[in-house]
N, C-alpha and C positions, 0 to 999 in steps of 0.2 A: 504494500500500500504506500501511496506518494503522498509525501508530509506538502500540504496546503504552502501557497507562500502567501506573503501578508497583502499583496493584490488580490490573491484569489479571496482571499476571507472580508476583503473591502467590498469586493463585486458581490459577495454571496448577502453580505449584510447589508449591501446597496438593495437586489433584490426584494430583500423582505419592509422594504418603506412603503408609505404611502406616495402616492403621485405628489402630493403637496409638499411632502419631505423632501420626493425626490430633485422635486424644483428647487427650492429651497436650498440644497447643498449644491444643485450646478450654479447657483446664483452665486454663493459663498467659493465656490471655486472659482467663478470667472471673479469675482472682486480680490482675492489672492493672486491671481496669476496677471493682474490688470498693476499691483503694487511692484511700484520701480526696483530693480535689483535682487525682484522674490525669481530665484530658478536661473535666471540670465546671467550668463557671464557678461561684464562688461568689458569693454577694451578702451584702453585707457588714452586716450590724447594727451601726449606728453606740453603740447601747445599750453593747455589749461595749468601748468604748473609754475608758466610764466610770471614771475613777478614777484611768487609766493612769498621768500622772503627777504628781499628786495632791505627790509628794514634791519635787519641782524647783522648785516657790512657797510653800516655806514659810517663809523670812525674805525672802522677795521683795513688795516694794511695789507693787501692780498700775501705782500711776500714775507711780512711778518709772522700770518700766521701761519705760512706753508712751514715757516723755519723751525715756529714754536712744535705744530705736529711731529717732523722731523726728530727734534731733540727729545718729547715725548716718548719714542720709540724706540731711543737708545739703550 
């Protein structure tokens, strides 16, 4: 005998609803699968990263700090 997997026991327990239930939960799935980032991968536009933090190097000496890392890692 073939142990059930958890779709199957979804669809069997889908079966036994009422028609208004059954509405019901595809309503509730189309508004789940309708929520940004639910199931989608998204891919990323490095464009959007522009600028980000534009404020964290503004009295910062580029080659200062490449020097301070550097010595860091001595």
């Amino acid at each position: 005998m073939r142990k059930c997997t958890t779709l199957e026991k979804i669809e069997k327990d889908i079966e036994k609803l009422a028609p208004e239930e059954k509405l019901k939960l595809v309503e509730w799935l189309a508004h789940r699968l309708k929520k940004p980032g639910e199931g989608v991968k998204k891919e990323y536009d490095l464009r959007e990263l522009y600028g980000l933090g534009k404020g964290l190097w503004v009295h910062e000496d580029a080659q200062e700090y490449i020097d301070r890392l550097r010595e860091d890692r001595t």
